[in-house]
C-alpha positions as CSV (number, residue, x, y, z in Angstrom):
1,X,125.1,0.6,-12.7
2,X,126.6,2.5,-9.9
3,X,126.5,6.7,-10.7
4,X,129.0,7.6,-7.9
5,X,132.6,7.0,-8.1
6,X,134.0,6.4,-4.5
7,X,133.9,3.2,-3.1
8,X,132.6,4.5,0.3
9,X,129.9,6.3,-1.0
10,X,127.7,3.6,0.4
11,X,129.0,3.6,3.8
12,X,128.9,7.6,4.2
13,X,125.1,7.6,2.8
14,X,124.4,4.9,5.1
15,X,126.0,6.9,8.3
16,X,124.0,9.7,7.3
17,X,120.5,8.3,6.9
18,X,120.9,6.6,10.5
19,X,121.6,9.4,11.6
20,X,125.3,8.6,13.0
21,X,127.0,11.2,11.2
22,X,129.9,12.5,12.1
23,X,129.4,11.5,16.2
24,X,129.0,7.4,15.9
25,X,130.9,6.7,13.0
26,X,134.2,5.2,12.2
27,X,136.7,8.0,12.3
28,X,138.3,6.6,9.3
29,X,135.4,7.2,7.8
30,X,135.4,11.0,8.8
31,X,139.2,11.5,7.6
32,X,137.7,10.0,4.3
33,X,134.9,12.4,3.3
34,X,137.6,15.2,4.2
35,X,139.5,14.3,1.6
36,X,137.0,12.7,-1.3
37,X,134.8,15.4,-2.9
38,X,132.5,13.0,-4.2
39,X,131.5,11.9,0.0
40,X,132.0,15.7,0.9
41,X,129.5,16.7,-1.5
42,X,127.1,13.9,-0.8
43,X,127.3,14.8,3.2
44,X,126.6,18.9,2.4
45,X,123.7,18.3,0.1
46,X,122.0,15.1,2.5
47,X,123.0,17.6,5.3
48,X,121.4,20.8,3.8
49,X,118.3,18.4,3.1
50,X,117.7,17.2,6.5
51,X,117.8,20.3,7.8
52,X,115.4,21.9,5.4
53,X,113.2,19.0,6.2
54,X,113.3,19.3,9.9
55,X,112.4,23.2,9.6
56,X,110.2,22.7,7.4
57,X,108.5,19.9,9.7
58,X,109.0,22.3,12.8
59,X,107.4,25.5,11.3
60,X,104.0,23.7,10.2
61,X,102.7,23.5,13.3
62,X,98.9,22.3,13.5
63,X,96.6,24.5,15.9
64,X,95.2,22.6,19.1
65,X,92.2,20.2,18.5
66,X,89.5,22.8,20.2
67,X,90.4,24.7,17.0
68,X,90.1,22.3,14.2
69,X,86.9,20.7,16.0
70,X,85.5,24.5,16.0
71,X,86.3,24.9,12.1
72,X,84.8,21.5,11.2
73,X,81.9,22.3,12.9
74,X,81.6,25.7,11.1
75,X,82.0,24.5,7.4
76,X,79.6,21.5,8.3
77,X,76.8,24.0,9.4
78,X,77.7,26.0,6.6
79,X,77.2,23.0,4.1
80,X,74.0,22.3,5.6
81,X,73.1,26.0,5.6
82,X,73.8,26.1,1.9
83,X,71.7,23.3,0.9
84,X,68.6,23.9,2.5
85,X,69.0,27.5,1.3
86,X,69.6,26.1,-2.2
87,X,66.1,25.6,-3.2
88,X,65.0,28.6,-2.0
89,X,67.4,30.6,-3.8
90,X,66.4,28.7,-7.3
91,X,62.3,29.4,-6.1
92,X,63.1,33.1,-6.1
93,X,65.2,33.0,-9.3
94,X,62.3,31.0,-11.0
95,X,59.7,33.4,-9.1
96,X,61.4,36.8,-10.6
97,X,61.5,35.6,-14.0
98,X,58.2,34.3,-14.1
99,X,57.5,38.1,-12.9
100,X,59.1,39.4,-15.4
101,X,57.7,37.3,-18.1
102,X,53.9,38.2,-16.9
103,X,54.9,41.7,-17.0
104,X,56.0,41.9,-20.5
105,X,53.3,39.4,-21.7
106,X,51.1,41.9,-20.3
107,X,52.3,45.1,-21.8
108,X,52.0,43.0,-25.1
109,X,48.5,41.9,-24.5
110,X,47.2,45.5,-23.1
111,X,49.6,47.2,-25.3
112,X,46.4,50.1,-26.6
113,X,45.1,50.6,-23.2
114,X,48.5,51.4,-22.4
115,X,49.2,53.8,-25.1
116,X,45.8,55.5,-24.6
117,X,46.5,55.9,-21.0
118,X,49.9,56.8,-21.8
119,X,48.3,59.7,-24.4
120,X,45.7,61.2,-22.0
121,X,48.7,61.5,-19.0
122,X,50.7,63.1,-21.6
123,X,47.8,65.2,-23.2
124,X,48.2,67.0,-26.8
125,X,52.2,67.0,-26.3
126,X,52.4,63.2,-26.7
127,X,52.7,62.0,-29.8
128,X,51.0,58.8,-30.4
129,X,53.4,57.4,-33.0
130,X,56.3,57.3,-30.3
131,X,54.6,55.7,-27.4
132,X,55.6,52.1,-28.6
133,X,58.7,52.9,-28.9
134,X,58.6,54.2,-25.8
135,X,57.4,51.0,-24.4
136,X,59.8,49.3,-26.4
137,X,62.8,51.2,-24.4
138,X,60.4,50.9,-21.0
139,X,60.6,47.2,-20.9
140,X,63.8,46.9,-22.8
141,X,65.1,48.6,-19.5
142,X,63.0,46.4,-17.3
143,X,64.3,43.1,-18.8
144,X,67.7,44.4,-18.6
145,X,67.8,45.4,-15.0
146,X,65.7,42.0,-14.2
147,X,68.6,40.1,-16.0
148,X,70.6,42.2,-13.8
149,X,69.1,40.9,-10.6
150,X,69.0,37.9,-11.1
151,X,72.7,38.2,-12.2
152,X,73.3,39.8,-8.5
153,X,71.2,37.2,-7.0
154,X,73.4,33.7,-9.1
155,X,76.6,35.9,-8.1
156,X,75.7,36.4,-3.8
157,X,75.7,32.4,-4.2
């Protein structure tokens, strides 16, 4: 099933895809598309495509080789940068939670030597009913900020 209408429709597509349009072809073949809209629009729109095309080809130029040897060079250093820094970066996410977890384990186990020391720094003014809460807020502050950290340190990667 043929969608054009023109019976040299054929022969003005095949002019134009070798390239012999309008120099090396048949000038009957010029006086035709003049007067056939169906050829004149096929030769504007395979004209205005070729062009685009060659523009397109001629603005994406590639940079010399010295250039993209240089780049490749970097991001393969990088890569291998990035995984022998890998492990290290997991060792001290590992290591600050482990921290973090002695720390409150400890506050937990030594919680009355805490609060007596706690009392005798803060004398009569310090009421012994709100030093675990105190705590409470202490480390509730020190978890966040360690979560924070190691937040900061899973982002910089």
């Amino acid at each position: 099933m043929k969608l054009y209408s023109c019976a040299q429709h054929e022969s003005v597509s095949t002019a134009l895809q070798a390239g012999h349009w309008p120099e090396a072809c048949d000038p009957a073949l010029r006086a035709h598309v003049e007067g056939c809209a169906s050829c004149s629009d096929l030769l504007l729109v395979t004209q205005t495509l070729q062009r685009a095309r060659t523009e397109a080809t001629q603005a994406a130029r590639l940079p010399s080789p010295g250039i993209l040897w240089w780049r490749a060079q970097l991001r393969r250093r990088n890569a291998a940068i990035e995984s022998v820094t890998r492990p290290i970066a997991v060792a001290e996410k590992i290591a600050v939670l482990i921290m973090l977890i002695v720390v409150v384990a400890l506050a937990v186990w030594q919680h009355d030597q805490i609060a007596a020391w706690l009392a005798a720094i803060w004398g009569p003014l310090a009421n012994i009913a709100q030093i675990p809460g105190a705590l409470l807020v202490g480390f509730g502050a020190l978890l966040f900020f360690g979560a924070f950290a190691v937040y900061l340190f899973a982002a910089k990667e």
